[in-house]
C-alpha positions as protocol buffer text, in pm:
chain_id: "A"
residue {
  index: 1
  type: UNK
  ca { x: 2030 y: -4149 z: 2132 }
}
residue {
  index: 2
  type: UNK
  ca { x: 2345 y: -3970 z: 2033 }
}
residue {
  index: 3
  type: UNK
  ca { x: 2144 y: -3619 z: 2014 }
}
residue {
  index: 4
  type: UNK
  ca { x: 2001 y: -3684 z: 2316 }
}
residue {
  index: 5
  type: UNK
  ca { x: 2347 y: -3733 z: 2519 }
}
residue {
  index: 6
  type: UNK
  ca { x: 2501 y: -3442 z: 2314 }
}
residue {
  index: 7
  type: UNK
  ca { x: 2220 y: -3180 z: 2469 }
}
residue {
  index: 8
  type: UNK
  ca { x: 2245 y: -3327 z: 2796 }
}
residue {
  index: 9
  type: UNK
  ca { x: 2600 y: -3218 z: 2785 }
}
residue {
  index: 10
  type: UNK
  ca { x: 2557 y: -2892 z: 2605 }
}
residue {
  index: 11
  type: UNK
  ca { x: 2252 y: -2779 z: 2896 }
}
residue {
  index: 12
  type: UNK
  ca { x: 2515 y: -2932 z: 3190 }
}
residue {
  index: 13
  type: UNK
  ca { x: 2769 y: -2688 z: 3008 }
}
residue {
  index: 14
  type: UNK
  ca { x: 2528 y: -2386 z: 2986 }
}
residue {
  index: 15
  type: UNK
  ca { x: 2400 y: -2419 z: 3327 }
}
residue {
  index: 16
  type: UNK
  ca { x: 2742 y: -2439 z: 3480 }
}
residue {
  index: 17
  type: UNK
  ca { x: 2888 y: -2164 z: 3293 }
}
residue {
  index: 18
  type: UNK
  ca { x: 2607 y: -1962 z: 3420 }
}
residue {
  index: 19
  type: UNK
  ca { x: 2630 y: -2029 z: 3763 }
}
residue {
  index: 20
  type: UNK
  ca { x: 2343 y: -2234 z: 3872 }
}
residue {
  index: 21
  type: UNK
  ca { x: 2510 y: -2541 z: 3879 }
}
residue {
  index: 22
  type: UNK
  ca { x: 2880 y: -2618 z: 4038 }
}
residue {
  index: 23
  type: UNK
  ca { x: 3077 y: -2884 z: 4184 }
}
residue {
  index: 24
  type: UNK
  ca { x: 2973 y: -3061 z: 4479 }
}
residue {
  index: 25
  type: UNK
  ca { x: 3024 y: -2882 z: 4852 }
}
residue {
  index: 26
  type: UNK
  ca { x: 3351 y: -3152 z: 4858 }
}
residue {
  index: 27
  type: UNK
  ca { x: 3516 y: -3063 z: 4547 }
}
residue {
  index: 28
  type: UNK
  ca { x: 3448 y: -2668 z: 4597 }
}
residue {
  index: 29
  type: UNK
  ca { x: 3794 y: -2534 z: 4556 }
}
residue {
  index: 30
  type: UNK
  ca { x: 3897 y: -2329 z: 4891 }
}
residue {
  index: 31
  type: UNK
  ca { x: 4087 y: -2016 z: 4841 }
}
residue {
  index: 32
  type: UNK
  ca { x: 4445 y: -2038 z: 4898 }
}
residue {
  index: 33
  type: UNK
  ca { x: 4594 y: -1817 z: 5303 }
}
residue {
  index: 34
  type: UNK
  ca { x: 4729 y: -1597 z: 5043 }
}
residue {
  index: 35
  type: UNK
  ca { x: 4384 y: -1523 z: 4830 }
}
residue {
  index: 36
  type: UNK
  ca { x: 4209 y: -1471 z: 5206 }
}
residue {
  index: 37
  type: UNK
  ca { x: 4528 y: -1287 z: 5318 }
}
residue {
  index: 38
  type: UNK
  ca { x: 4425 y: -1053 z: 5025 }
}
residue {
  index: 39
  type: UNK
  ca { x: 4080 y: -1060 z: 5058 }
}
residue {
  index: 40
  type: UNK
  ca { x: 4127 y: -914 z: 5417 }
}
residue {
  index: 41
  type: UNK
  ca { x: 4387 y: -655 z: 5370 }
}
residue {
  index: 42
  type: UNK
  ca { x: 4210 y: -541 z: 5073 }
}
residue {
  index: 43
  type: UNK
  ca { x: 3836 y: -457 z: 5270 }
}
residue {
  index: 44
  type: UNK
  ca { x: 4060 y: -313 z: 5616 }
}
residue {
  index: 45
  type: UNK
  ca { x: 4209 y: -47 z: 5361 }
}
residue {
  index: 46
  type: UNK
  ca { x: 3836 y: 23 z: 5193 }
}
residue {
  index: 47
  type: UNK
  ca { x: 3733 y: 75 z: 5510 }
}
residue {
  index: 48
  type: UNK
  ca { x: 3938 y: 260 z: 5628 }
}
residue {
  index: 49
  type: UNK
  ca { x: 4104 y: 89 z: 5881 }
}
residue {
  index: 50
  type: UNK
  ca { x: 4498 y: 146 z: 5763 }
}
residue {
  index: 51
  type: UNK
  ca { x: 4667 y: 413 z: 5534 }
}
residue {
  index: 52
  type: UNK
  ca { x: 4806 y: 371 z: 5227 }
}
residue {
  index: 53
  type: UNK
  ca { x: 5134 y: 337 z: 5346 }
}
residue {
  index: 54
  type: UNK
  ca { x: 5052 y: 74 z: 5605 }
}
residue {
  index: 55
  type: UNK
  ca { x: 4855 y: -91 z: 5278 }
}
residue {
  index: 56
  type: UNK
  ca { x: 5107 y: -105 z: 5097 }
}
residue {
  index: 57
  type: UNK
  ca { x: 5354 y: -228 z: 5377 }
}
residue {
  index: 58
  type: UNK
  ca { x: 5163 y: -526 z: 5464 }
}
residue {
  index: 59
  type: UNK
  ca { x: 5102 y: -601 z: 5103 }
}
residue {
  index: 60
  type: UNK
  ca { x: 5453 y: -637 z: 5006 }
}
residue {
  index: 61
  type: UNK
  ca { x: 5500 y: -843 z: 5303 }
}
residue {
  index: 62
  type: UNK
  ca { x: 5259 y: -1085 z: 5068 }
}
residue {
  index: 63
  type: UNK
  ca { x: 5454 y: -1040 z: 4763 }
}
residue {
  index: 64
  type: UNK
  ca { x: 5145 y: -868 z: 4638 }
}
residue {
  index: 65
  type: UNK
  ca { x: 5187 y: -540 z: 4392 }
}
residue {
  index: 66
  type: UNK
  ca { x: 4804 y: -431 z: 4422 }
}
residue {
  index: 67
  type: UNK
  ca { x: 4684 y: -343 z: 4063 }
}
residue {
  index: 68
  type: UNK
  ca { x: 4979 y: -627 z: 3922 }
}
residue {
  index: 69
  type: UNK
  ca { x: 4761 y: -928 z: 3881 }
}
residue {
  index: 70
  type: UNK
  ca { x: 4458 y: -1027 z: 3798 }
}
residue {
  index: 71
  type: UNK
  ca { x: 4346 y: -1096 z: 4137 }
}
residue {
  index: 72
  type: UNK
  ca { x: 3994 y: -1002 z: 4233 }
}
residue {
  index: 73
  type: UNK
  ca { x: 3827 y: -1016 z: 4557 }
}
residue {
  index: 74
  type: UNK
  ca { x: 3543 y: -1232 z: 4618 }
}
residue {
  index: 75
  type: UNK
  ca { x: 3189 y: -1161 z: 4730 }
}
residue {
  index: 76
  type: UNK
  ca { x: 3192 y: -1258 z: 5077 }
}
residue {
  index: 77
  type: UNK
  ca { x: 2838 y: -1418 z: 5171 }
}
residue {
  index: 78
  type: UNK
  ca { x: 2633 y: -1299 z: 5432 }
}
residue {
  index: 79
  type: UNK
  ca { x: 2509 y: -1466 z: 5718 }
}
């Protein structure tokens, strides 16, 4: 009986680390204004949209050094 619990638990750890399984839609963490803040000012300046300068402006108006922290944009999904 004890095996049997301990693989349950070791195939619930496998398949979340892997992706296929997460939390439920309700305990889904939300990214932080700042993370989206980010997120947006980040894909404007791939595009295009703003020079460097302005980039850079607008990101230390975040408190955000790009390239200072580990933050890393997230895939957006598409509709």
């Amino acid at each position: 009986m004890l095996l049997l619990f301990l693989l349950l638990v070791a195939g619930s750890v496998f398949l979340m680390r892997r992706g296929a399984v997460g939390p439920p839609p309700w305990m889904a963490r939300q990214p932080s204004p700042e993370h989206e803040a980010k997120r947006v000012l980040a894909e404007r300046f791939a595009r295009g949209d703003m020079s460097s300068d302005d980039f850079l402006e607008r990101a230390s108006v975040l408190n955000w050094t790009p390239g200072s922290d580990d933050w890393q944009p997230t895939k957006r999904k598409r509709h």
